[in-house]
BAVEXFI-412276 format. One record per residue (C-alpha): residue in three letters; y, z, x. Coordinates in steps of 0.05 Angstrom, whole numbers, plus 32768, in hexadecimal, padded with zeros to 4 digits. Each point is the difference from the previous one (the first is absolute). Example, Ala and Ser with C-alpha at 12.3 -4.5 7.8 and 13.67 -1.06 7.14 Angstrom:
2
ALA7FA6809C80F6/SER80457FF3801B/
***
This chain:
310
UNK861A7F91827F/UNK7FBF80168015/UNK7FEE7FAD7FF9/UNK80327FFB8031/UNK7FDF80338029/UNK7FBE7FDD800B/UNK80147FC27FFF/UNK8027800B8042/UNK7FCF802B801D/UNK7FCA7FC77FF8/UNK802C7FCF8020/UNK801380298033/UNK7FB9800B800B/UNK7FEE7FB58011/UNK803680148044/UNK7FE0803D800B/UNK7FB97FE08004/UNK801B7FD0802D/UNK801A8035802B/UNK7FBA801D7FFB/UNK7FE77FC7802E/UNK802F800B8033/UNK800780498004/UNK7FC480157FEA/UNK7FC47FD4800C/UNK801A7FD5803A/UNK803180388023/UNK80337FDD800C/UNK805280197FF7/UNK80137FC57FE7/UNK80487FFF7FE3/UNK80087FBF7FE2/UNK7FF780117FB8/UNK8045800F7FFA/UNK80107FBB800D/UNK7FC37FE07FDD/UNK8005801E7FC8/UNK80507FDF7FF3/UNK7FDC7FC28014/UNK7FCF80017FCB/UNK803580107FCF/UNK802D7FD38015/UNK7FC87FC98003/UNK7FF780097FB6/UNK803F80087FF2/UNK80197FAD801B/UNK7FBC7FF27FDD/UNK800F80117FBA/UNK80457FED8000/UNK7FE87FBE801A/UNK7FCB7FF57FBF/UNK7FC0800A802C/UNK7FE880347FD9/UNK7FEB804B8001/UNK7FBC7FF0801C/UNK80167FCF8030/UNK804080338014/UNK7FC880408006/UNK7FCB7FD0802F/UNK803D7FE2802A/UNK801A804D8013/UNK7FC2800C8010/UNK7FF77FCE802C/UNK804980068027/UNK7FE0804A8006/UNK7FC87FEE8022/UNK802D7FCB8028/UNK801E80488016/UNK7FC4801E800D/UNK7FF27FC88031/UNK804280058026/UNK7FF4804D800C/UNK7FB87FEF801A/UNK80147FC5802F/UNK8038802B801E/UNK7FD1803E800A/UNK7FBE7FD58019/UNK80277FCC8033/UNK8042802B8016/UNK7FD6803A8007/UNK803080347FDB/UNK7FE8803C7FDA/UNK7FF37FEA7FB1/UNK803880307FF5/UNK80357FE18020/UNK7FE67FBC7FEF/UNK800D80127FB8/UNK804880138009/UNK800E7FC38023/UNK7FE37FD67FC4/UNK802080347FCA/UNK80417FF08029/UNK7FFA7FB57FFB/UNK7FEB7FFF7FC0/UNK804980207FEB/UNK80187FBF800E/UNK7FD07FDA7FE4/UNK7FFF80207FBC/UNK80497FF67FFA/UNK7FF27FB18014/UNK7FD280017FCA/UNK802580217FC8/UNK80397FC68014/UNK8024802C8028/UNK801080317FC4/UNK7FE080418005/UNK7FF280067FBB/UNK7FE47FCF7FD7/UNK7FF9800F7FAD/UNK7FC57FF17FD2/UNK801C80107FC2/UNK80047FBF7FDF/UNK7FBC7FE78012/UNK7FB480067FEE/UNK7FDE802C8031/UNK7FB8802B8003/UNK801D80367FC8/UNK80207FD07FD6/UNK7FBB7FDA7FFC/UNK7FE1803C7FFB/UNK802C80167FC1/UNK7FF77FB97FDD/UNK7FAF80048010/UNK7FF280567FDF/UNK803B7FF07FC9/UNK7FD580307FD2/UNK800D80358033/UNK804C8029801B/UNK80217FE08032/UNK7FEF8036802E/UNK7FB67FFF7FEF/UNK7FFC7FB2800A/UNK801B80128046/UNK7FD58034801B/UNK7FC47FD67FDD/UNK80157FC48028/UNK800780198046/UNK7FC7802C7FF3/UNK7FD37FC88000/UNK801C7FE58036/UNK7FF4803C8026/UNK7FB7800B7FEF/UNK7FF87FB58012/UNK8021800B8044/UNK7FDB803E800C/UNK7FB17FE37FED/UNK80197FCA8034/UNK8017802D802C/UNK7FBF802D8001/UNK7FD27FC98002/UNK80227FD8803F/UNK7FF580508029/UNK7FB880037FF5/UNK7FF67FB58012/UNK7FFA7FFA804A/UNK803C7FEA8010/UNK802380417FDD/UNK7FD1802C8028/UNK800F7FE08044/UNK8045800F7FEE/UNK7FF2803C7FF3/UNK7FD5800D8041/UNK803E7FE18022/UNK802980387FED/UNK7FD180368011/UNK7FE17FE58041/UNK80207FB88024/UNK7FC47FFE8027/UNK7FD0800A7FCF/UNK80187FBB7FE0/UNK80067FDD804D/UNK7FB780108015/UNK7FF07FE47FBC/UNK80177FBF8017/UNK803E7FFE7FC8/UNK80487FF58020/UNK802D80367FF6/UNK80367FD67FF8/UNK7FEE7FD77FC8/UNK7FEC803C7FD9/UNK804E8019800A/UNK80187FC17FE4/UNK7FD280087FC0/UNK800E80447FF6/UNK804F80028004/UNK80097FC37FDC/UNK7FDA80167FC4/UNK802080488006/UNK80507FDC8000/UNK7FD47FCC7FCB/UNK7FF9803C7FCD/UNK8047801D8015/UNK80257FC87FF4/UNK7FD37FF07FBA/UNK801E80477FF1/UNK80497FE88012/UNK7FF67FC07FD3/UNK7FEA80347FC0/UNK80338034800E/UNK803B7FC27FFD/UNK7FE37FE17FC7/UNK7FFD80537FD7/UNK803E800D8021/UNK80237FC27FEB/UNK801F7FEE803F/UNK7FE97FEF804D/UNK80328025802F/UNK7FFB7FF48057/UNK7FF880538006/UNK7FC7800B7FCC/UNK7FD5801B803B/UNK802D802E8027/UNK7FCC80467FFF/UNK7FC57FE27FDE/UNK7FD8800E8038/UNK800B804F8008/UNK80037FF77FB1/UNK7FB87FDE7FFD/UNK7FE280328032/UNK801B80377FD4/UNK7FD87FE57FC0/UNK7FC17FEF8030/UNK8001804D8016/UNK8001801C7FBE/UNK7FC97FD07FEB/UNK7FD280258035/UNK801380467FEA/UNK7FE27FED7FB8/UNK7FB47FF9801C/UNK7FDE7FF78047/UNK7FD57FBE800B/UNK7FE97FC88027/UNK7FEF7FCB7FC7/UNK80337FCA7FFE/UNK7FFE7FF77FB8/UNK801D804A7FFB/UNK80317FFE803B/UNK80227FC27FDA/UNK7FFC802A7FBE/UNK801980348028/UNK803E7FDE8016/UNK80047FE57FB9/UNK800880467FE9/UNK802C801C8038/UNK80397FC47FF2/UNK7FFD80197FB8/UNK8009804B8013/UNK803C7FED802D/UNK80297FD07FDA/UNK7FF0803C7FC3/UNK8021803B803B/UNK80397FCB8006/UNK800C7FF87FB6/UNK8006804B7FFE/UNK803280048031/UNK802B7FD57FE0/UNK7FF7801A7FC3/UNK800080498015/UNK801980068044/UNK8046800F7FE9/UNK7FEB804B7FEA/UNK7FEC800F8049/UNK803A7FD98024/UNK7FCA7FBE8014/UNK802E7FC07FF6/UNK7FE07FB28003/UNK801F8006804B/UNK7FCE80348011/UNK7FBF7FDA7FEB/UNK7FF47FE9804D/UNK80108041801D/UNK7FC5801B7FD4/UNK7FD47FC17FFE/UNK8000800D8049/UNK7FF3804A7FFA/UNK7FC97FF57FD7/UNK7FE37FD48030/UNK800D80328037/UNK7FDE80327FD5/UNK7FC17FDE7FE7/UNK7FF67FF78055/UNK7FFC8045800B/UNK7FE180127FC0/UNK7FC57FCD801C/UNK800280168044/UNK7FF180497FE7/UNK7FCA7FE97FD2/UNK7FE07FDC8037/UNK8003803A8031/UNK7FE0802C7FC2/UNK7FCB7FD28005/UNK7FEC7FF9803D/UNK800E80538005/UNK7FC780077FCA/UNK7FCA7FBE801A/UNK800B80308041/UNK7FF280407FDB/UNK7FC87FEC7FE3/UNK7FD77FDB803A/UNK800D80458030/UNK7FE080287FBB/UNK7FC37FC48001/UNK7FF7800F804D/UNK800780497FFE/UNK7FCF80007FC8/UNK7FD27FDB8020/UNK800580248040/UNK7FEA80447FD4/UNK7FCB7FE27FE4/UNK7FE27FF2803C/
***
């Protein structure tokens, strides 16, 4: 149970770190997780049920996520259209797609083939089923999070980065804008639809609607990740977001599992997934005024003290 636990909170952290780019470091809306991330499962799912293998099926998603990524970009860069409508159109599209993909099913079983968790189960035999799960994909996360780190302090990371804070910081720098989008949401929808591909293969099944919420649902766990401790250090904010995806799938489990004695049903989860999101805003905004209240505080006392001691 509480295997269970962590081993969906780390794979939902792989989306949610993905969502980090966009959201977070590059400030951009961008809505096509929710489609990207039934690509990527879907991806693996054709993959494994055609014999190419669970690490062929995991780098394939991850590539038709980036091949996502790239749509969004090309339609916010050359039509001109806010990255947040961009993303619906592509999260729209990609509906259609997914369903194309899955062979016009919308749910596609993996029950009676090899995937990541049976491999993982064959390869930590000495350990519980469970264990030899969480071990697995924990690996795989720590691998994907050391790569993650490293590629935001090269300088490509940090131009994305500067992209997000300041456009024409990166333009008088001589670096084109628009090439730095297309990097930057195709290995954000990369990691999201890696994260679809592991959640079908746990799961056991690929379905076209895997993604409806995950966005509001990976903000959610990205939000509680920054109420745990404050910093600027990549390395943490990814541990961060590690952390937070644990802490929310762990508030979900306990709604299902306890919801019932206060009247909360699996039909209210969005209702308060968006609530919570709602609330960690203002709960931020008012920590953020507090701040700035007290930095303001503080340099009147340094001036008035300064003005009595002359």
């Amino acid at each position: 149970m509480i295997e269970g636990i962590f081993v969906e909170g780390l794979i939902f952290a792989v989306m949610a770190m993905g969502i980090l780019i966009s959201y977070r470091i590059l400030d951009i809306a961008d809505l096509t997780c929710d489609g990207s991330l039934a690509t990527g499962a879907a991806v693996a799912a054709m993959c494994i049920t055609s014999g190419w293998g669970v690490p062929m099926s995991l780098i394939m998603a991850f590539l038709a996520g980036v091949l996502c990524g790239l749509v969004t970009a090309a339609i916010h860069n050359h039509l001109h259209l806010p990255g947040l409508l961009a993303g619906i159109l592509t999260m729209t599209m990609l509906y259609s797609v997914n369903l194309r993909i899955l062979g016009n099913k919308a749910n596609v079983p993996l029950v009676r083939v090899d995937t990541m968790y049976t491999w993982f189960r064959s390869t930590f035999d000495f350990m519980p089923s469970a264990v030899a799960s969480l071990m697995g994909t924990l690996v795989i996360v720590v691998v994907l999070k050391v790569l993650f780190d490293l590629f935001f302090r090269c300088d490509l990371g940090v131009a994305i980065g500067a992209l997000g804070g300041n456009e024409q910081v990166v333009i008088s720098l001589g670096m084109n804008p628009s090439v730095l989008k297309y990097i930057a949401l195709g290995l954000s929808n990369g990691l999201i639809a890696l994260s679809g591909g592991m959640l079908a293969q746990y799961q056991g099944f690929a379905d076209a609607n895997l993604g409806q919420g995950m966005v509001v649902q990976g903000l959610a766990a990205i939000m509680i990740g920054e109420f745990l401790f404050r910093t600027n250090r990549i390395s943490l904010i990814t541990l961060r977001v590690i952390l937070g995806s644990i802490i929310y799938k762990a508030l979900m489990f306990l709604g299902r599992r306890y919801g019932y004695l206060v009247g909360i049903t699996p039909n209210d989860f969005k209702l308060l997934t968006g609530l919570l999101v709602i609330i960690s805003l203002i709960v931020a905004s008012t920590r953020t005024k507090a701040a700035e209240n007290r930095a303001r505080r503080e340099a009147v006392k340094k001036v008035m003290g300064g003005v009595d001691n002359a």
